[in-house]
Kinemage of the C-alpha trace (Angstrom):
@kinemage 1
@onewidth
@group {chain A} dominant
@subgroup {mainchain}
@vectorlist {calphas} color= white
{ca unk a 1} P 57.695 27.001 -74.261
{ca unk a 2} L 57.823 30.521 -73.157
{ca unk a 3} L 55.430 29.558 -70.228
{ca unk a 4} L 58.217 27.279 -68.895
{ca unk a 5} L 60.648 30.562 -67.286
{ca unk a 6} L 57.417 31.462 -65.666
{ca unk a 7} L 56.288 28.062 -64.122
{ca unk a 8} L 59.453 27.266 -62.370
{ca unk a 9} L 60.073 30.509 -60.765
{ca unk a 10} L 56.793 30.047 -59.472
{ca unk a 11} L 57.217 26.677 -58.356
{ca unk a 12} L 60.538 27.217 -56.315
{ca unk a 13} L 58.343 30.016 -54.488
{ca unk a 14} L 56.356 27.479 -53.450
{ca unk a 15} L 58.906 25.145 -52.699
{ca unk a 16} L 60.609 27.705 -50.521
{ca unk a 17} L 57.481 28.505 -48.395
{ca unk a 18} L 56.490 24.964 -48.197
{ca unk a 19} L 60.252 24.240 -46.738
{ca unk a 20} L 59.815 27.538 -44.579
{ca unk a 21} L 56.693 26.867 -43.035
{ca unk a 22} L 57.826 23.199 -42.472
{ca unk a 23} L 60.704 24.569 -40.618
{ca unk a 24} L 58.619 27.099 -38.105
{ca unk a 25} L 56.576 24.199 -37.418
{ca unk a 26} L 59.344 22.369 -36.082
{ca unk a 27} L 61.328 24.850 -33.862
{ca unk a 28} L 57.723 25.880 -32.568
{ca unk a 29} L 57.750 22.301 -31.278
{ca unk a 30} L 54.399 21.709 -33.430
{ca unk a 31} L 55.826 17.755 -33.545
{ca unk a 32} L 56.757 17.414 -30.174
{ca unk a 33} L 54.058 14.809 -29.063
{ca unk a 34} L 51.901 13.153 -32.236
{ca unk a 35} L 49.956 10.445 -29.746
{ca unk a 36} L 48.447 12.862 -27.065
{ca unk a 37} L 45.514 14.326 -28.982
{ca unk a 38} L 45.168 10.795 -30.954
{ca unk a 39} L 44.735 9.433 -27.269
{ca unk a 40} L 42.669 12.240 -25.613
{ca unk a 41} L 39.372 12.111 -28.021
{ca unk a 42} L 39.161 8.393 -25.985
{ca unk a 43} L 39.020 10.139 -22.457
{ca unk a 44} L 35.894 12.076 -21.005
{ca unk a 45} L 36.704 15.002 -19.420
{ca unk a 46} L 34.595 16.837 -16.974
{ca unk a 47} L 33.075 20.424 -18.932
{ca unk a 48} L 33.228 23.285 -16.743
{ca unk a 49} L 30.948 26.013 -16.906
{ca unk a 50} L 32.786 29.420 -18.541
{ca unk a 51} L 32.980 32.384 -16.269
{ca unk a 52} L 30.226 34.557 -18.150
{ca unk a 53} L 27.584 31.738 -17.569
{ca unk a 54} L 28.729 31.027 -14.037
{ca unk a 55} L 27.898 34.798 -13.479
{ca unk a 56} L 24.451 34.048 -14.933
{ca unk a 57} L 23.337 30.776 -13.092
{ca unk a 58} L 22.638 30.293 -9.800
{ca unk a 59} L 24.815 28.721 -7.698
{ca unk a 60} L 22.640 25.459 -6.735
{ca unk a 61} L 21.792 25.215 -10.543
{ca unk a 62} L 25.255 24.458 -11.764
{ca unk a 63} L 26.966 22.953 -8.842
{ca unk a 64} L 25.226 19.849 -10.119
{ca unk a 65} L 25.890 18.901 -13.637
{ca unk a 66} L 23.129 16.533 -14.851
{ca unk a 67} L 23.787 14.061 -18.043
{ca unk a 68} L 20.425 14.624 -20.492
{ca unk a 69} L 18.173 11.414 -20.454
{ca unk a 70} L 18.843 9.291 -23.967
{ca unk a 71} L 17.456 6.604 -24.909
{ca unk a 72} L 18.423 3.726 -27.582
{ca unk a 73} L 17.154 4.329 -30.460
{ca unk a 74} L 15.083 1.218 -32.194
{ca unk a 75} L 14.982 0.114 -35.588
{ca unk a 76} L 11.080 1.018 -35.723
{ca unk a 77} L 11.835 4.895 -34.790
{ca unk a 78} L 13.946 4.652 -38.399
{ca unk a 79} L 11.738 6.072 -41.457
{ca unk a 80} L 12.570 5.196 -44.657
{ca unk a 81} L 13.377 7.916 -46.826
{ca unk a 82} L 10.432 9.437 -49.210
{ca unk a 83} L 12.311 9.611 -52.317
């Protein structure tokens, strides 16, 4: 029973950086829009090249971006697993 006035001072130190943390995240405008990164994953979006790799290409190698060749995969390239 003893363990009892150490478990719920612990708890309410939880509680009250639970109910802190919750707070920051709302005046830092964390919950401002919920349906933007939902909705963006759905969109392509052009990659850009970072500065320390534009440095290292040439200029006619990146100026085009090329998409890598794929091709469908069939249900014969599937192996069965050896177990």
């Amino acid at each position: 029973m003893n363990i009892i006035y150490v478990l719920i001072p612990i708890a309410m130190i939880f509680v009250t950086i639970a109910v802190i943390v919750f707070f920051w995240a709302v005046k830092s405008n964390q919950y401002d829009d919920l349906d933007r990164e939902g909705v963006n994953i759905l969109f392509d979006e052009d990659v850009q090249p970072s500065n320390s790799i534009k440095k290292t290409q040439k200029k006619s190698e990146y100026s085009e971006i090329k998409s890598p060749q794929t091709t469908p995969l069939k249900t014969s390239d599937i192996k069965p697993d050896a177990h």
